[in-house]
C-alpha positions as CSV (number, residue, x, y, z in Angstrom):
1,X,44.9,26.1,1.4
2,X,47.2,24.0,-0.6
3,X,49.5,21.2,0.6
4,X,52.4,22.0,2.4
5,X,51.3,25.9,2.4
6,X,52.5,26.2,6.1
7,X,52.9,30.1,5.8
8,X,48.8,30.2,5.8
9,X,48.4,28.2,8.8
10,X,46.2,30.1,11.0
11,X,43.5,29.1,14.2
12,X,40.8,29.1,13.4
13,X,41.8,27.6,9.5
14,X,41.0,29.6,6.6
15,X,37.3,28.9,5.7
16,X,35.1,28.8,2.4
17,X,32.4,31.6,1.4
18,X,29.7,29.2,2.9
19,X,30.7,29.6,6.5
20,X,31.8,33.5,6.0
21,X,28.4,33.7,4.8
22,X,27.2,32.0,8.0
23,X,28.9,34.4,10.3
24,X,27.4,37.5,8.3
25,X,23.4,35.4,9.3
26,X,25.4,35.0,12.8
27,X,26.0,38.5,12.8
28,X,22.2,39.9,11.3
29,X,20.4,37.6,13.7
30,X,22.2,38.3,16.8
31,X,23.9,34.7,17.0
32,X,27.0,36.4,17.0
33,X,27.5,40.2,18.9
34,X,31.0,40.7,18.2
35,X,34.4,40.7,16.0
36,X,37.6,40.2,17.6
37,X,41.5,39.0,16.6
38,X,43.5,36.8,17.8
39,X,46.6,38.7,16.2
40,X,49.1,36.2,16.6
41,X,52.1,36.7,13.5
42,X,55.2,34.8,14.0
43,X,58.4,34.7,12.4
44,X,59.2,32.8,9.1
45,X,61.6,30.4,10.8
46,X,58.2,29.0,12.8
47,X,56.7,28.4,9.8
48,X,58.3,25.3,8.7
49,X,58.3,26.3,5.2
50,X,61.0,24.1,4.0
51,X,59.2,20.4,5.3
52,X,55.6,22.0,4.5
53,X,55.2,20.5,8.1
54,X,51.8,21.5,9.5
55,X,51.7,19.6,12.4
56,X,55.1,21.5,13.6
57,X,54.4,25.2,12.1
58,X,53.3,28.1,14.3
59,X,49.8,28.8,13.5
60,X,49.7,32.9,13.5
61,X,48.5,35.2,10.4
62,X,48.9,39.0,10.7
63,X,46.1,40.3,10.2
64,X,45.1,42.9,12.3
65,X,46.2,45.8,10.4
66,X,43.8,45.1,7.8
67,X,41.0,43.6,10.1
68,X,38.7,46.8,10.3
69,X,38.7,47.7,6.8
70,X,38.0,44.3,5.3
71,X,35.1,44.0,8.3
72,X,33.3,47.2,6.4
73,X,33.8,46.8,3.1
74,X,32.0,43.1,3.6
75,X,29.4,45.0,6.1
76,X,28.8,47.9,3.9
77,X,28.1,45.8,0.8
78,X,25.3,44.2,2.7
79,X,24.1,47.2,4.3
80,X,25.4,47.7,7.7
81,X,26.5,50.9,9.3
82,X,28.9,52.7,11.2
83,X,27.2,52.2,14.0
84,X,26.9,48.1,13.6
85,X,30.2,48.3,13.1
86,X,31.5,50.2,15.9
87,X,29.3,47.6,17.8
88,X,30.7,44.4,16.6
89,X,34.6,46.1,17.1
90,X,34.1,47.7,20.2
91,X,30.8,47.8,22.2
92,X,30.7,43.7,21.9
93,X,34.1,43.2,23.0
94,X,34.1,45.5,25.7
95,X,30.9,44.0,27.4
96,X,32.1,40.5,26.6
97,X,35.3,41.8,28.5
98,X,33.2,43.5,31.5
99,X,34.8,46.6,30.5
100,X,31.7,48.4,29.7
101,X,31.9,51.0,32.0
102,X,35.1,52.7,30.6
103,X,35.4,50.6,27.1
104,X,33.4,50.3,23.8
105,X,31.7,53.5,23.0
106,X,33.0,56.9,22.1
107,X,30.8,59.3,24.7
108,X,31.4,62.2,26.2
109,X,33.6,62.5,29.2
């Protein structure tokens, strides 16, 4: 992220290929068992684009529109399914949650 570049602010911060590469081994070796958003966009004015600011500037990327398609075109480059993806999107999240029992899965019903 470049200096002053307050309109990428985000939590967590943008990251290099070596930790998204780390969360794919997260993801094969059961470190990590789900995918989840914090969808937090904010207006332009909370940016602080015009002092380049980051201490002062909202930190909130939309993202979520795009969240599910990025997710398997990564996963299905390395080999992963539907299926792991329907599991890291909803089945993780829902038992993380304690929702299983009416969340997470698409079953008859």
């Amino acid at each position: 992220v470049p200096d002053g570049e307050t309109r990428l602010k985000c939590l967590p911060p943008i990251r290099g290929a070596a930790n998204r590469e780390g969360l794919w081994e997260g993801l094969s070796d059961g470190t990590v068992d789900l995918i989840a958003s914090d969808h937090s966009p904010c207006a332009p004015e909370l940016r602080a684009l015009s002092s380049g600011d980051f201490l002062t500037a909202w930190a909130g990327i939309s993202g979520l529109q795009s969240s599910l398609q990025a997710t398997w075109t990564a996963a299905a480059s390395r080999g992963w399914s539907l299926t792991n993806l329907s599991h890291w999107w909803s089945e993780g999240p829902a038992t993380l949650a304690g929702l299983t029992a009416r969340k997470g899965r698409i079953a008859a019903g």
